[in-house]
N, CA, C and O atoms as a printed pandas DataFrame, in Angstrom:
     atom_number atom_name residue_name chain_id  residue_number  x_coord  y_coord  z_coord
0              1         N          UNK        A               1  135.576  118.607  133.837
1              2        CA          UNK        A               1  135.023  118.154  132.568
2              3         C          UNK        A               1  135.290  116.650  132.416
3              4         O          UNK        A               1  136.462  116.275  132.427
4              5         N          UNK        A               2  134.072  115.558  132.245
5              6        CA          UNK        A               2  134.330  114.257  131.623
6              7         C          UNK        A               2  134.878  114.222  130.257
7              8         O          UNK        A               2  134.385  114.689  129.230
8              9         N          UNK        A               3  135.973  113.593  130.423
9             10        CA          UNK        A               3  136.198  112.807  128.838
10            11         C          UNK        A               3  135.826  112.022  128.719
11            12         O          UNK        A               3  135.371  111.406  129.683
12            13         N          UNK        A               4  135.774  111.488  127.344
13            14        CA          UNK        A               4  135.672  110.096  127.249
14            15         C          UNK        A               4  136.047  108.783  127.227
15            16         O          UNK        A               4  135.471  107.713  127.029
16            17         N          UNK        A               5  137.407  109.214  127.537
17            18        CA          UNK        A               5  137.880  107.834  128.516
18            19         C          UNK        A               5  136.823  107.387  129.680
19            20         O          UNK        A               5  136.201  106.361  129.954
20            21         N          UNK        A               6  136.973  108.922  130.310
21            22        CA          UNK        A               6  136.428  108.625  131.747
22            23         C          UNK        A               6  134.994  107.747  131.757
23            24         O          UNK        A               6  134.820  106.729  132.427
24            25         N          UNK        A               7  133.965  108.393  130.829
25            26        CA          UNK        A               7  132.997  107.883  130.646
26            27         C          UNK        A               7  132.685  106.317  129.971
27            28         O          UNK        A               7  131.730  105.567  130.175
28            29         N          UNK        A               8  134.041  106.124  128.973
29            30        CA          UNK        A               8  133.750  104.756  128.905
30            31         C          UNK        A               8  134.489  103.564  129.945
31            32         O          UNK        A               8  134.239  102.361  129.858
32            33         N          UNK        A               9  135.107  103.958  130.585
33            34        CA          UNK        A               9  136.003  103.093  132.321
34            35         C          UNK        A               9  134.830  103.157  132.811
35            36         O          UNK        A               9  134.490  102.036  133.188
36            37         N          UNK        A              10  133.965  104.009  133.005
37            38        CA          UNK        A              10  132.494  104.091  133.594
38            39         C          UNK        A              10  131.573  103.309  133.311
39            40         O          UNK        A              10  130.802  102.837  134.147
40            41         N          UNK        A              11  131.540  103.042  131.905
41            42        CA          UNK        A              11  130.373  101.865  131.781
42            43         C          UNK        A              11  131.688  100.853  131.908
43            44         O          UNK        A              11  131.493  100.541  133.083
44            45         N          UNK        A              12  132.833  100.150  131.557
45            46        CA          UNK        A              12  133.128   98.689  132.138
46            47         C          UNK        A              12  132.761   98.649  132.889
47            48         O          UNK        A              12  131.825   97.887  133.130
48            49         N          UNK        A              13  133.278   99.452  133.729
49            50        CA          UNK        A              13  133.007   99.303  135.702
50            51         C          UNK        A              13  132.062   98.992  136.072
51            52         O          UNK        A              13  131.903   98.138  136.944
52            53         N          UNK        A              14  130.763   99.910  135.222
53            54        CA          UNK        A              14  129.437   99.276  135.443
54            55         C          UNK        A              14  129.168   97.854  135.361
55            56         O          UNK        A              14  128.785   97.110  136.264
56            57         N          UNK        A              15  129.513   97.489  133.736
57            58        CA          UNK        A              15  129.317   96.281  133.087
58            59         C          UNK        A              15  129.683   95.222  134.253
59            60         O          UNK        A              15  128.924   94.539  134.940
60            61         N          UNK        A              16  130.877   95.296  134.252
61            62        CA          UNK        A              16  131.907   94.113  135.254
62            63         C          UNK        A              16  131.154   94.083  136.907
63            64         O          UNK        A              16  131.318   93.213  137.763
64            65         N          UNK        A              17  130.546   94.974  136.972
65            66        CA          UNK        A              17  129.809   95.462  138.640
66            67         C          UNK        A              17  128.996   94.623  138.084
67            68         O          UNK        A              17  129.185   93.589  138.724
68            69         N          UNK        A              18  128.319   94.441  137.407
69            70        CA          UNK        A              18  126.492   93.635  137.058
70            71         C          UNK        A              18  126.671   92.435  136.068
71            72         O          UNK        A              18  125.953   91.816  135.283
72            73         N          UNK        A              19  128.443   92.393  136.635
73            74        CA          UNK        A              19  128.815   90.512  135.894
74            75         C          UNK        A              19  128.205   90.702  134.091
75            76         O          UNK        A              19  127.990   89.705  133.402
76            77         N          UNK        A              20  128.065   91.695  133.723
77            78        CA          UNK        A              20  127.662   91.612  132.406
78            79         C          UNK        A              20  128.713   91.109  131.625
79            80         O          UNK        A              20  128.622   90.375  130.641
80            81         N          UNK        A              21  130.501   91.930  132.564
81            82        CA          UNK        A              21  131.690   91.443  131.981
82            83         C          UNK        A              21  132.037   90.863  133.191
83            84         O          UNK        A              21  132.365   91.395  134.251
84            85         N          UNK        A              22  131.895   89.459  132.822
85            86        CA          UNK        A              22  132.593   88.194  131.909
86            87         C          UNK        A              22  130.935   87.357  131.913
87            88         O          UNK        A              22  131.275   86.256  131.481
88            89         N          UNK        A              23  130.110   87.305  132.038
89            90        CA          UNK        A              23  128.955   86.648  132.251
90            91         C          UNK        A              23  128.322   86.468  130.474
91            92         O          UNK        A              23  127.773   85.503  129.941
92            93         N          UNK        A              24  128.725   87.987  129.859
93            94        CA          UNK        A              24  128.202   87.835  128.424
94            95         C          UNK        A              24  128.641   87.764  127.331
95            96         O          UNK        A              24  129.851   87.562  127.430
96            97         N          UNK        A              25  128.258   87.831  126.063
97            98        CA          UNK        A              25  129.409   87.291  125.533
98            99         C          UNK        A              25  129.455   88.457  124.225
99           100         O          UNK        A              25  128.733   89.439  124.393
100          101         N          UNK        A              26  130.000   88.414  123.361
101          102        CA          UNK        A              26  130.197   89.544  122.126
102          103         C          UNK        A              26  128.910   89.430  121.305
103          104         O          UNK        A              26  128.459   90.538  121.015
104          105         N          UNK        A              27  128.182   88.372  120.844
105          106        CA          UNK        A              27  127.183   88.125  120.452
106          107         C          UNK        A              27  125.748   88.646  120.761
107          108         O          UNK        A              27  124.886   89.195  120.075
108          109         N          UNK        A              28  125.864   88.106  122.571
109          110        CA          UNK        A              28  124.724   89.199  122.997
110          111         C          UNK        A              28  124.852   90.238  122.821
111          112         O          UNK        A              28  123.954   90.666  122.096
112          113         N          UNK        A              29  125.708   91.134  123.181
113          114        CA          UNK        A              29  126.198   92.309  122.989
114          115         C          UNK        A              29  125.778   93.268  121.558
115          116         O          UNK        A              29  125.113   94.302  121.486
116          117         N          UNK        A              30  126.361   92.578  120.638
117          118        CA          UNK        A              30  126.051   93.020  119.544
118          119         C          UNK        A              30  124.318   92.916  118.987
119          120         O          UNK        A              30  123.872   93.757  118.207
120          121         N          UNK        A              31  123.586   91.927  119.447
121          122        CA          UNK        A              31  122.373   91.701  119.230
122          123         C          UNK        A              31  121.539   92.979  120.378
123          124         O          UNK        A              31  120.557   93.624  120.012
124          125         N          UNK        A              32  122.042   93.095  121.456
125          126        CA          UNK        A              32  121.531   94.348  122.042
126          127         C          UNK        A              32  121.984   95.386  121.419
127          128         O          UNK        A              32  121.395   96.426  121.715
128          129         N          UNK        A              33  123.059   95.504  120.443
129          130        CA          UNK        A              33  122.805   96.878  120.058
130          131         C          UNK        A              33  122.505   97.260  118.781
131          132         O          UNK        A              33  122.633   98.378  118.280
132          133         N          UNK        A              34  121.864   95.682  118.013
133          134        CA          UNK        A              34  120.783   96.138  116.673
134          135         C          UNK        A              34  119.615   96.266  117.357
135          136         O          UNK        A              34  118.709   97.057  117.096
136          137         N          UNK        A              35  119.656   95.442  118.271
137          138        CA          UNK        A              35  117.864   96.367  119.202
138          139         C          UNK        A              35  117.663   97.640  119.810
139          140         O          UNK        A              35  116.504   98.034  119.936
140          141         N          UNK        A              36  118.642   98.368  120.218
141          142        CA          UNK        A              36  119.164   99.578  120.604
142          143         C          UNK        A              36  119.154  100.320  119.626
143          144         O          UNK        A              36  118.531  101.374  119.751
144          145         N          UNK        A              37  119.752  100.067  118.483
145          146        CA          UNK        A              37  119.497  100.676  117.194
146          147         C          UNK        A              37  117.867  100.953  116.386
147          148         O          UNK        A              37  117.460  102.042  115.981
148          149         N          UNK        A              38  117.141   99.629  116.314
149          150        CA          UNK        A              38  115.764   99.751  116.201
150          151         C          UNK        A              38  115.427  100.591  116.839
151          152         O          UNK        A              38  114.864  101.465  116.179
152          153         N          UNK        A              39  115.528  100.896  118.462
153          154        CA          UNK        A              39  114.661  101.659  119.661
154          155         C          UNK        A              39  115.173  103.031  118.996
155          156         O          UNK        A              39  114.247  103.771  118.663
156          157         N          UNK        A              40  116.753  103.623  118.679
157          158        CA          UNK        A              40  117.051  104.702  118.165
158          159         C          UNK        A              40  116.301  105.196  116.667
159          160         O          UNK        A              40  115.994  106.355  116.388
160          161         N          UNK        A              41  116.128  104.138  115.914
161          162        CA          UNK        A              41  115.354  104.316  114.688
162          163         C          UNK        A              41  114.204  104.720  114.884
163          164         O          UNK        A              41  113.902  105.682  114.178
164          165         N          UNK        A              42  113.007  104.164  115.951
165          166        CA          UNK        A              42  111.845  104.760  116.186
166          167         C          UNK        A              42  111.900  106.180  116.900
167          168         O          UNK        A              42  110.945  106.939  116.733
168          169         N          UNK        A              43  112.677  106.465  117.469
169          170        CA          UNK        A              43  112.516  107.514  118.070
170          171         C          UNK        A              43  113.369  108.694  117.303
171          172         O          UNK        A              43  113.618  109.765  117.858
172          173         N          UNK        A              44  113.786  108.379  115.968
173          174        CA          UNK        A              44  114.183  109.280  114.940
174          175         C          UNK        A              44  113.324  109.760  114.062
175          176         O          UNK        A              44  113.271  110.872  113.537
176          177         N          UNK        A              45  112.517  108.638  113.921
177          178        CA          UNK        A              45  111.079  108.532  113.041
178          179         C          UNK        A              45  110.541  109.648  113.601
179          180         O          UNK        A              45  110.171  110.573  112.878
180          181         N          UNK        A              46  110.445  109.695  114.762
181          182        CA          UNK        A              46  109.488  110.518  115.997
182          183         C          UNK        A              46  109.491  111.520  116.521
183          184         O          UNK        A              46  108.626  112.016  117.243
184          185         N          UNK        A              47  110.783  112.037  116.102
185          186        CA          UNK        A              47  111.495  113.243  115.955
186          187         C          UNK        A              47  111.634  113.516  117.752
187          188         O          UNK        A              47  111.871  114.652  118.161
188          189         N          UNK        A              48  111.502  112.644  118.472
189          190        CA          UNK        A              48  111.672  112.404  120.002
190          191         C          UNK        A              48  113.304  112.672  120.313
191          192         O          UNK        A              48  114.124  111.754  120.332
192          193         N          UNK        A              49  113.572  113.814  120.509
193          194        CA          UNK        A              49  115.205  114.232  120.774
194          195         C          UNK        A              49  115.399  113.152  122.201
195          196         O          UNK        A              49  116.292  112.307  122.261
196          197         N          UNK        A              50  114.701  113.312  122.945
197          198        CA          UNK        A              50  115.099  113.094  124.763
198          199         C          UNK        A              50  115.060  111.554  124.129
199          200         O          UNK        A              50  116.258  111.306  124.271
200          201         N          UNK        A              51  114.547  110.441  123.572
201          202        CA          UNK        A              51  114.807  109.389  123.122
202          203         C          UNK        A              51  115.877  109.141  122.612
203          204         O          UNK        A              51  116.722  108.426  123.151
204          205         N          UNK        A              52  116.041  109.816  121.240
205          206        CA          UNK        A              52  117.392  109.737  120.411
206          207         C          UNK        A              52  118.379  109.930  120.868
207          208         O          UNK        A              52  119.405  109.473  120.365
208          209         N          UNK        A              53  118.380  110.854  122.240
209          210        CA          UNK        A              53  119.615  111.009  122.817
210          211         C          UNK        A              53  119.647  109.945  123.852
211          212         O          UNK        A              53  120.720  109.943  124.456
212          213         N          UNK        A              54  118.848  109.088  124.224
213          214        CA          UNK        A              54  118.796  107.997  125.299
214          215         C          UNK        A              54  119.518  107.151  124.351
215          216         O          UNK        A              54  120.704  106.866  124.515
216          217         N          UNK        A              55  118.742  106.701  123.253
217          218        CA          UNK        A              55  119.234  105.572  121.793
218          219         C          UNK        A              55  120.483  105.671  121.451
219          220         O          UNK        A              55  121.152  104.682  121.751
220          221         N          UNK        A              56  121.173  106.733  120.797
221          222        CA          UNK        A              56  122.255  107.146  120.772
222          223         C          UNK        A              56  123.436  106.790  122.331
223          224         O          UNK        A              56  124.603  107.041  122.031
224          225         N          UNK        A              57  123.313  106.416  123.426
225          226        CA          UNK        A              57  123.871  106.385  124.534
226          227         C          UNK        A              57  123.740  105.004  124.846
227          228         O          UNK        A              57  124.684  104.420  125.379
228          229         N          UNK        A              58  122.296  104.199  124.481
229          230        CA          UNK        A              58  122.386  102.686  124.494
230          231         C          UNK        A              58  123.204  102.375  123.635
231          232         O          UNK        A              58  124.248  101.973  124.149
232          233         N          UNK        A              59  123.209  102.375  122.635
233          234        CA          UNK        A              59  124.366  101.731  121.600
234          235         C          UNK        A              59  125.422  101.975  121.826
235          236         O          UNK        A              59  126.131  100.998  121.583
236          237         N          UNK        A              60  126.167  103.107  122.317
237          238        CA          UNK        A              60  127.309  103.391  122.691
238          239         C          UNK        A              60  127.854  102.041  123.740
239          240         O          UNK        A              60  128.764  101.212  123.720
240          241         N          UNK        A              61  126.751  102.380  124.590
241          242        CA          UNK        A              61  127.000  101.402  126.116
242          243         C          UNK        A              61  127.207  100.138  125.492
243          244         O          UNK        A              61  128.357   99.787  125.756
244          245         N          UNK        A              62  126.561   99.200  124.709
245          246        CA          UNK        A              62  126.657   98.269  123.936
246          247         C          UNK        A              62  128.141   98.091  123.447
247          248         O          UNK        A              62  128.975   97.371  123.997
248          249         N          UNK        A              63  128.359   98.946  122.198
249          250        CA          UNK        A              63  129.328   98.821  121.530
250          251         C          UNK        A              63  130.986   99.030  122.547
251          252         O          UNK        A              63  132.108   98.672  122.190
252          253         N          UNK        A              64  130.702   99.518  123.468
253          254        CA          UNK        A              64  131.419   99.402  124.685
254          255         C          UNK        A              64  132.131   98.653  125.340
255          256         O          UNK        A              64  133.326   98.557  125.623
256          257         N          UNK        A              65  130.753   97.875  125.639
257          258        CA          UNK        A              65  130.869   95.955  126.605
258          259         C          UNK        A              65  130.982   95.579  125.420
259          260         O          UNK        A              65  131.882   94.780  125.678
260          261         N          UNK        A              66  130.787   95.416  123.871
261          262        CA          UNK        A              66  131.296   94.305  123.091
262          263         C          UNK        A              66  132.859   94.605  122.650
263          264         O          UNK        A              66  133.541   93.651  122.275
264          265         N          UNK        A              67  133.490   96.086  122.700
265          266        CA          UNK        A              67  134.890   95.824  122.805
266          267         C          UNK        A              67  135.368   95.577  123.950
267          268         O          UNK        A              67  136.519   95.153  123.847
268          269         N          UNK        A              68  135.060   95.638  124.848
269          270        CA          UNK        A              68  135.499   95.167  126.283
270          271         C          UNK        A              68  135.527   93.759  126.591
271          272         O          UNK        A              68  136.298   93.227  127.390
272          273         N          UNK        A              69  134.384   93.029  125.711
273          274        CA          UNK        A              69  134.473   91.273  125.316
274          275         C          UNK        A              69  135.504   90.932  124.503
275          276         O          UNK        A              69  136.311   90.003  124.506
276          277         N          UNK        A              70  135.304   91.921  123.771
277          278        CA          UNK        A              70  136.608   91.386  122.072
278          279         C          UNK        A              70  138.069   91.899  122.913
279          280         O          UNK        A              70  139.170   91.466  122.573
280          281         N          UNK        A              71  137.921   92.708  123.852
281          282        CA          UNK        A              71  139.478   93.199  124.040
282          283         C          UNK        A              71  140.319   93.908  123.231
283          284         O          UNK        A              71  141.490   93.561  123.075
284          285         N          UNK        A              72  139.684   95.185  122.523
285          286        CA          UNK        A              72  139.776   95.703  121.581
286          287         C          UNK        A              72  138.846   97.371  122.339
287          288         O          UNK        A              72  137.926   97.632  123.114
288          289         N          UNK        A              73  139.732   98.005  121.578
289          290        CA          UNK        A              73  139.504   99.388  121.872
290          291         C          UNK        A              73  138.446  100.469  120.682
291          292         O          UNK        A              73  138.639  100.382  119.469
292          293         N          UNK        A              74  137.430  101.375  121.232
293          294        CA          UNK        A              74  135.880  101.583  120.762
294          295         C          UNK        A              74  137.236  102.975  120.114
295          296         O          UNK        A              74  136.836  103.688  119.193
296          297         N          UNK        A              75  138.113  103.127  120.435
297          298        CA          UNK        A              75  138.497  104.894  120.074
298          299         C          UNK        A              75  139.044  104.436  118.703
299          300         O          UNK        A              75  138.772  104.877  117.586
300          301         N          UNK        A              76  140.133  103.145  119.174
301          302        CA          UNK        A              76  140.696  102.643  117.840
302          303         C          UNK        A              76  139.777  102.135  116.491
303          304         O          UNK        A              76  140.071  102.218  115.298
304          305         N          UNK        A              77  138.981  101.774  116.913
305          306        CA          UNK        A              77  137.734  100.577  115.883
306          307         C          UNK        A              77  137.717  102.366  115.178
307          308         O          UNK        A              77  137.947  102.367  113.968
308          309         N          UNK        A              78  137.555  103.334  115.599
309          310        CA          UNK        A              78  136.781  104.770  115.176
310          311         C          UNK        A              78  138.239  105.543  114.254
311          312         O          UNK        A              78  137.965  106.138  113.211
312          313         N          UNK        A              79  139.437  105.491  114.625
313          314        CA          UNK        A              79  140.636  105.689  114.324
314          315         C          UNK        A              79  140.808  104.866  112.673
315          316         O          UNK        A              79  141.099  105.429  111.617
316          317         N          UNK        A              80  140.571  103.645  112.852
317          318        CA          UNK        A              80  140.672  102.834  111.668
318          319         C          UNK        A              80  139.590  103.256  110.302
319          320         O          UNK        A              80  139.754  103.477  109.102
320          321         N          UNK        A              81  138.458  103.220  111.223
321          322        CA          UNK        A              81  137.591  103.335  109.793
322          323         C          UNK        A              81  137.243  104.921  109.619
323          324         O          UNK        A              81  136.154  105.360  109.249
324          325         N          UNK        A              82  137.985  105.413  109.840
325          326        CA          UNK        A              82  138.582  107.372  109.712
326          327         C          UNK        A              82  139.508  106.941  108.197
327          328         O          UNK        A              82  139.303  107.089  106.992
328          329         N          UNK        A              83  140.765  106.255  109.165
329          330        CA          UNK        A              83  141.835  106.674  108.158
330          331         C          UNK        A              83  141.068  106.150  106.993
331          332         O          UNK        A              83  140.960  106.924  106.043
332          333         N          UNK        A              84  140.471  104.878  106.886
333          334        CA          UNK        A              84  139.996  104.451  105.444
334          335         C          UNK        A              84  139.071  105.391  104.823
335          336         O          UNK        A              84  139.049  105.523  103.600
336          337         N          UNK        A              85  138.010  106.307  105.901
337          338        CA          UNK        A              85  137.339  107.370  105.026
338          339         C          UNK        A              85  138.174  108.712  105.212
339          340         O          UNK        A              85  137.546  109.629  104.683
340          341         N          UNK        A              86  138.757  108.927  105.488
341          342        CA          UNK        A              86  139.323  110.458  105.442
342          343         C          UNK        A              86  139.451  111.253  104.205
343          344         O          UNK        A              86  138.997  112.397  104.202
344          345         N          UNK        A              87  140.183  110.632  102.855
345          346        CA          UNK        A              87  140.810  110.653  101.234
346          347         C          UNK        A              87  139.446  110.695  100.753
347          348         O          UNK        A              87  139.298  111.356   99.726
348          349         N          UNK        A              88  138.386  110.140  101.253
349          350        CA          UNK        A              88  137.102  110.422  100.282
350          351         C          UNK        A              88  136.862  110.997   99.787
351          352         O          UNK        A              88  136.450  111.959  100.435
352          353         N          UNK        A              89  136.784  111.206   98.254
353          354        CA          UNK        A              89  135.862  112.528   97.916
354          355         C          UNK        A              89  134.550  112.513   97.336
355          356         O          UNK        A              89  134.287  111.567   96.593
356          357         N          UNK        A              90  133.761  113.308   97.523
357          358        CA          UNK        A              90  132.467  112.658   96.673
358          359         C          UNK        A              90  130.956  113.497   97.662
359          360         O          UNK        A              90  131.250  114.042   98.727
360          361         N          UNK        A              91  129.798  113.512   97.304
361          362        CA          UNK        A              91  128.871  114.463   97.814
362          363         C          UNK        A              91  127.953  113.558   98.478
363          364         O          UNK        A              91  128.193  112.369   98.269
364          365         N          UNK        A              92  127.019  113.803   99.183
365          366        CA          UNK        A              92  126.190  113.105   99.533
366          367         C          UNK        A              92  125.474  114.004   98.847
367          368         O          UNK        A              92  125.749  115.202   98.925
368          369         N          UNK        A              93  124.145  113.398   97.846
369          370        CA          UNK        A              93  123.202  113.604   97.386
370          371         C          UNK        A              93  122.283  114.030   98.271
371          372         O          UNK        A              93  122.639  113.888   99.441
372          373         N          UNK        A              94  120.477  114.835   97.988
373          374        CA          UNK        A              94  119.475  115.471   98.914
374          375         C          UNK        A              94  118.613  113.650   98.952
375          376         O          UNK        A              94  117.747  113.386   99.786
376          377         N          UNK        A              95  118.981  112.873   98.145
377          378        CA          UNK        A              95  118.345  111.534   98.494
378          379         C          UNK        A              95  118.856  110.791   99.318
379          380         O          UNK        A              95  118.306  109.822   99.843
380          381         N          UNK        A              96  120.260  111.288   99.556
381          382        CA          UNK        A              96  120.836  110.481  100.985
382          383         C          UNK        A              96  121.743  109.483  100.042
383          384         O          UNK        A              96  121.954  108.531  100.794
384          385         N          UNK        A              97  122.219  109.277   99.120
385          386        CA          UNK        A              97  123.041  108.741   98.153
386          387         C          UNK        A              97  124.448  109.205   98.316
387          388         O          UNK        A              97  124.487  110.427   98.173
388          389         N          UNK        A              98  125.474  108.751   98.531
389          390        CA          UNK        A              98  126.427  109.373   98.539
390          391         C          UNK        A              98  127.611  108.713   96.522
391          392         O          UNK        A              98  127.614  107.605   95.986
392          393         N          UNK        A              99  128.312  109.956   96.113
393          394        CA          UNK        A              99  128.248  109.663   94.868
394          395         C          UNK        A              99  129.617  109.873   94.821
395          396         O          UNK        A              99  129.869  111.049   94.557
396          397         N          UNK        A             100  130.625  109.157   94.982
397          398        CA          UNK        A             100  132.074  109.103   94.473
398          399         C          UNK        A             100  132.780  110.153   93.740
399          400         O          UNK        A             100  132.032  110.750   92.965
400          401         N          UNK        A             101  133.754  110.481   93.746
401          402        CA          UNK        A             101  134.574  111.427   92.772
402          403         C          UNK        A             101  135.348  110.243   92.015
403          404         O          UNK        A             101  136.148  110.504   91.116
């Protein structure tokens, strides 16, 4: 079974194999993955699963190589903004609103 360690040592390795790491910088990075995001948005629109699940996997790869630029860890960045939502209470509305306690 892959974890996801394994799988993200997999894309550096990639990255650093195709000079992406050190060649690019956090900026590009992040700008590929509001375009990655757009490409995931259309293909949500589109109800295109085999897309969304491609979209969903670009951004990952992205957000990846830009902690791998920053030198900063993708599990921790996910750890942090947990603990700040965890105590939440409150509903998400059928309009997609989410409404505080």
């Amino acid at each position: 079974m892959t974890t996801y360690a394994d799988v993200e040592m997999n894309i550096v390795r990639w990255a650093e194999a195709r000079k992406i790491i050190p060649n690019s910088n956090p900026q590009t990075q992040l700008l590929k993955a509001v375009s990655e995001m757009g490409e995931l948005a259309d293909a949500t629109i589109k109800h295109n699963v085999e897309d969304i699940q491609d979209g969903v996997g670009d951004v990952m790869v992205c957000l990846i190589v830009y902690c791998a630029l920053q030198d900063i860890n993708l599990v921790n960045c996910m750890e942090i903004a947990y603990d700040v939502i965890k105590n939440r209470k409150g509903t998400l509305l059928p309009n997609g609103v989410f409404v505080k306690e």
